[in-house]
C-alpha positions in Angstrom: -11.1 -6.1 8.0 -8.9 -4.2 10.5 -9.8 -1.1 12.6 -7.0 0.4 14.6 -8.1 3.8 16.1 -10.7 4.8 13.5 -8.7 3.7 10.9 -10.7 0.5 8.6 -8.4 -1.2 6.5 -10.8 -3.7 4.2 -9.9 -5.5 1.6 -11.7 -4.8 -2.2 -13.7 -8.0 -3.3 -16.2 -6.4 -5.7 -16.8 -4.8 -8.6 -18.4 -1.9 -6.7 -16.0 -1.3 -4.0 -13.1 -1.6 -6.6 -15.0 1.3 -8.4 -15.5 3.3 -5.1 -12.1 2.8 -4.7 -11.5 4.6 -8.1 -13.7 7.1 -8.1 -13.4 8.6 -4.5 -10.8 11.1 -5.4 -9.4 10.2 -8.9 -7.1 13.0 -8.5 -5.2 11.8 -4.8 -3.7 8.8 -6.9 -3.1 9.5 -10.0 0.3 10.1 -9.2 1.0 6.5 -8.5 3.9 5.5 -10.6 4.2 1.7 -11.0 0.4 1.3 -12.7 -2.0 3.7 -14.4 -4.7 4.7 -11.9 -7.5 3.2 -13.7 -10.2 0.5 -12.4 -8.9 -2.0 -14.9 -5.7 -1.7 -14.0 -6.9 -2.1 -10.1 -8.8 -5.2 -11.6 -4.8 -6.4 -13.1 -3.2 -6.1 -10.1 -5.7 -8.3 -8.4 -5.5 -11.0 -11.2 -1.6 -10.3 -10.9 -2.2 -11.6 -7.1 -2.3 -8.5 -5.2 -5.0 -7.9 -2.5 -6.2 -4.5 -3.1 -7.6 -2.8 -0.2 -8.9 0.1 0.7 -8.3 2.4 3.6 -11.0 4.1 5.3 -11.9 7.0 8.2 -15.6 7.2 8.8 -16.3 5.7 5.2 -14.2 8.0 3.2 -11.0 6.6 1.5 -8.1 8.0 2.5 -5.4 5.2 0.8 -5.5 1.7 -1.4 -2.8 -0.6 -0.4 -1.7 -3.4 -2.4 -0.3 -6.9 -0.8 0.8 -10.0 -1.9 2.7 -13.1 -0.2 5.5 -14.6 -2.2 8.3 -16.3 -0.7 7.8 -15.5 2.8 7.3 -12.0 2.6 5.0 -10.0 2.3 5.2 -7.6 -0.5 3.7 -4.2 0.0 2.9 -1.3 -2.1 0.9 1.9 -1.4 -0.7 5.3 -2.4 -0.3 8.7 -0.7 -2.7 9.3 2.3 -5.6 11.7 0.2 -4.2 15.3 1.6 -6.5 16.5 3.7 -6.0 13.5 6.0 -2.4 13.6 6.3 -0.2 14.4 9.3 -3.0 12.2 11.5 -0.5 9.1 11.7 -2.5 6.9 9.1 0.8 5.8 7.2 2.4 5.6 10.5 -0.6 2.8 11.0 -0.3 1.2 7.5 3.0 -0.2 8.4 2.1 -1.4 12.0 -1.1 -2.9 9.9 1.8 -5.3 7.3 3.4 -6.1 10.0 0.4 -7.6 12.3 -0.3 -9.0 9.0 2.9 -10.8 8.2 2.9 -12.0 11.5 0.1 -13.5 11.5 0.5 -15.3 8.3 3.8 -16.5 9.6 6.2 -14.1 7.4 9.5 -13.3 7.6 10.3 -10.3 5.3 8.4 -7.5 4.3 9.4 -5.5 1.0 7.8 -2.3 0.3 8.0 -0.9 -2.9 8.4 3.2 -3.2 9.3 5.5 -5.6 13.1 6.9 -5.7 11.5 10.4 -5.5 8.7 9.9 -2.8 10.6 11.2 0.0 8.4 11.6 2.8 8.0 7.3 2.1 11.7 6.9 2.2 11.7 8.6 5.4 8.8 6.7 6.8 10.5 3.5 5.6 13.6 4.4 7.0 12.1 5.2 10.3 10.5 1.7 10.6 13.5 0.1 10.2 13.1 -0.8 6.6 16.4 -1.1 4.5 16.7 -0.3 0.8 17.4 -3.3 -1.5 18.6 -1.9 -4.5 16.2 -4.1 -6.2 13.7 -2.4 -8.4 9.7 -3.6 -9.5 9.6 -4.7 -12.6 10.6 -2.7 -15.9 9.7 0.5 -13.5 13.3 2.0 -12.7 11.6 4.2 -10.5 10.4 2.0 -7.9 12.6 1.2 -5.1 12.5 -1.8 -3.1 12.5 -1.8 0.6 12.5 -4.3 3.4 12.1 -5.2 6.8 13.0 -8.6 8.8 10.4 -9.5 11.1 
């Protein structure tokens, strides 16, 4: 677990918090475009070796974030900050929060995958220094790969 102002980052283990995860705000992530927002498919992308974590101000849920080392990098995805939290700097602490993280576990890339349409992403990506790839996730042609050289 991470706290960084009174932001908790903690990482889903259980049934329970992968359903509080769910069911905070069904509605602030069903927009997500690379998986269904559903808690099976949360339980997938944990068996697909994601960490799925959940980001928190004073025990409400503001944002999941998915990670997952492979290569040497750390490979990112997230949701939108639920909207009556935004404009506080949370995503702003997400990435400062993958990159203690890679550098802690020794990493030397981190990808970020976004959607070709999510612009206010693209801009935070751009403004941390993160390059697009050209490389997409998966079958989804939608989702844009990103990354930063740490």
């Amino acid at each position: 677990m991470t706290e960084q102002t009174n932001l908790v980052i903690k990482e889903c283990e259980t049934q329970d918090e992968l359903e509080s995860l769910y069911n905070f705000n069904i509605n602030a992530f069903a927009d997500m475009q690379d998986f269904e927002w559903t808690v099976d498919q949360l339980k997938e992308q944990k068996l697909n070796g994601w960490s799925v974590l959940s980001v928190q101000v004073d025990k409400d849920v503001v944002a999941a974030i998915f990670l997952k080392i492979e290569n040497k990098a750390l490979l990112t995805k997230n949701t939108a900050i639920k909207i009556n939290y935004q404009g506080n700097g949370f995503s702003h602490l997400i990435k400062e929060f993958y990159e203690e993280y890679a550098r802690e576990n020794k990493l030397t890339r981190i990808v970020n995958f976004c959607a070709e349409d999510n612009f206010r992403m693209i801009s935070l990506n751009e403004g941390h220094d993160y390059t697009k790839t050209g490389n997409i996730l998966d079958s989804n042609k939608h989702i844009k790969e990103w990354e930063k050289h740490i």
